[in-house]
N, C-alpha and C positions, 0 to 999 in steps of 0.2 A: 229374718228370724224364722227358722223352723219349724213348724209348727206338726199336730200327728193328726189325724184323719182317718175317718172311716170308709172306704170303698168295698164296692162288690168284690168279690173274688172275680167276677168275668171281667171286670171294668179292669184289676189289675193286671189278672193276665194278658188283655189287649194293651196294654199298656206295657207288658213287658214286651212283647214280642216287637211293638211297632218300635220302641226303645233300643230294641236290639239292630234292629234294621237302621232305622235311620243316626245308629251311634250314638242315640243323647243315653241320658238315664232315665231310670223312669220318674223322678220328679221332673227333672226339664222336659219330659216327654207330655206330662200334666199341664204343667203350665204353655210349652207349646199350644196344646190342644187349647184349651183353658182363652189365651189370647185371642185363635184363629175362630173360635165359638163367639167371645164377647166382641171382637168387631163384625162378625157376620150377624149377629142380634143386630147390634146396633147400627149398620146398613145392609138390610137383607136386599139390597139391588146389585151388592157384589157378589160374584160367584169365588170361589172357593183358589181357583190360580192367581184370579187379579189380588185376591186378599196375598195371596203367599209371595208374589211377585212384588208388592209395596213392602212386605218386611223384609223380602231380598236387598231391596233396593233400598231400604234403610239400613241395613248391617253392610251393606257395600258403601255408603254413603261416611258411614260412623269410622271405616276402615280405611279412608282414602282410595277407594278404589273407582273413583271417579273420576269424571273429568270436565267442564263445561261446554254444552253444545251449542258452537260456532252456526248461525244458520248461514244457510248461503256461500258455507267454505267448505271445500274440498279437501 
């Protein structure tokens, strides 16, 4: 559900630019942001790649793009 919100004017324009760059929009751009904030609250011993790296590695995960690692095989 949609909802409207108040933001800064600067908060928006960073928001569009980074939007623009990384191709989302600027709402998925918000909630990007939004996610990568609320689990680094919530384990501030992870830095910033390892966070972005575990939600790579769940939307590769969601997408099959995985495969299980066989230890000990070549």
């Amino acid at each position: 559900m949609a909802k409207t919100i108040k933001i800064s004017d600067e908060l928006f324009d960073m928001l569009k630019f980074h939007s623009h760059v990384t191709k989302r929009s600027v709402p998925k751009q918000l909630e990007y942001w939004s996610e990568i904030g609320k689990i680094a609250e919530e384990n501030p011993d992870l830095n910033f790649n390892f966070i972005k790296d575990v939600l790579l590695s769940k939307e590769e995960l969601k997408a099959g793009l995985v495969s299980e690692y066989k230890f000990g095989v070549r």
